[in-house]
C-alpha positions as CSV (number, residue, x, y, z in Angstrom):
1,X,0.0,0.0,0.0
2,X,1.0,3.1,-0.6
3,X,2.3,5.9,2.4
4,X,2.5,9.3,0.4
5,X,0.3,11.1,-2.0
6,X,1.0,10.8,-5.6
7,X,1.5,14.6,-6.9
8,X,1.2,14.9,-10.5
9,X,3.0,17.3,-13.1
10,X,1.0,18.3,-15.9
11,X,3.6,20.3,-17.7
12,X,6.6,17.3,-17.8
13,X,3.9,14.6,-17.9
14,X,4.8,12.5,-14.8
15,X,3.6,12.0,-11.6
16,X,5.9,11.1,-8.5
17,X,5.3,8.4,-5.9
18,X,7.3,7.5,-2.8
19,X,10.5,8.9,-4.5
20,X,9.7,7.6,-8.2
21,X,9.0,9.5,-10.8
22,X,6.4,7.9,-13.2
23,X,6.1,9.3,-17.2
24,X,2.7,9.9,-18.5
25,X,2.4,9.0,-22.1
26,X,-0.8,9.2,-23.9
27,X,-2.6,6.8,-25.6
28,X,-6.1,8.4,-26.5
29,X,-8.4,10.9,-24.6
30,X,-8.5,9.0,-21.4
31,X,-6.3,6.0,-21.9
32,X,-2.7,6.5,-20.8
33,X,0.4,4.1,-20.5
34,X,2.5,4.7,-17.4
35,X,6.5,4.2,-17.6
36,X,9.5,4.1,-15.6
37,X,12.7,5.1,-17.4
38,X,11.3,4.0,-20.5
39,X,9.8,0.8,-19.2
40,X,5.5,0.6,-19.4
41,X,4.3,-0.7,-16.2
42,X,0.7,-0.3,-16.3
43,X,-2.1,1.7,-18.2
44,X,-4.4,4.4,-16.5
45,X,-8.1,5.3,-17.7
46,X,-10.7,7.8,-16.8
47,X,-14.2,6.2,-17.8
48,X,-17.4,6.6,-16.1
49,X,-16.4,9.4,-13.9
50,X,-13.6,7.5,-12.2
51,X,-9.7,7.1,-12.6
52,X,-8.9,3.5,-12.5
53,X,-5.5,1.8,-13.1
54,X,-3.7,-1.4,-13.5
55,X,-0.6,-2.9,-13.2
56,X,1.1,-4.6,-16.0
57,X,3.7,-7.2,-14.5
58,X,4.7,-6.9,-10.9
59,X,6.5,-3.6,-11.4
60,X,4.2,-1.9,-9.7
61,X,0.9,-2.3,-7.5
62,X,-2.4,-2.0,-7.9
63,X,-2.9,0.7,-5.3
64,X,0.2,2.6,-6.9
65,X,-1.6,2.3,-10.4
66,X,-4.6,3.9,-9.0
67,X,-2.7,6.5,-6.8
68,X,-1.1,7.6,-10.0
69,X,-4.0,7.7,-11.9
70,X,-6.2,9.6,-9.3
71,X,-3.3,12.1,-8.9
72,X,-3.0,12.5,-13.1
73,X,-6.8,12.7,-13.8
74,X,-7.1,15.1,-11.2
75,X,-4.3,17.5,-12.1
76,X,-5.9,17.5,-15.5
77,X,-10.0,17.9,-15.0
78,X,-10.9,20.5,-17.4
């Protein structure tokens, strides 16, 4: 489980999670792959009115997937 909040930067498109530093790369509207140094560990999605995400591999959890994407979708809400 995660222990910090996820805080998001719009402008470099990453968001940074107990002392790693996560790139944002877009995929569609919504849909988003998440990377570390270059390496996709999960995919985030806003559908429905909610920011879900999930892990691909055991890079990363499923709480830190979702802590990234609440932290990304909310930094971006139009």
């Amino acid at each position: 489980m995660t222990t910090s909040a996820a805080v998001a930067d719009v402008e470099n498109k990453t968001v940074t999670l107990d002392g790693t530093t996560y790139t944002i790369q877009a995929l569609g509207d919504d849909t988003f792959t998440v990377l570390v140094k270059g390496v996709p560990v999960g995919r985030i999605v806003y559908t429905f009115g909610a920011a879900n995400g999930v892990a691909e591999g055991t890079a990363v959890s499923e709480d830190t997937m979702y802590a990234i994407a609440e932290a990304w979708f909310a930094a971006t809400a139009e």
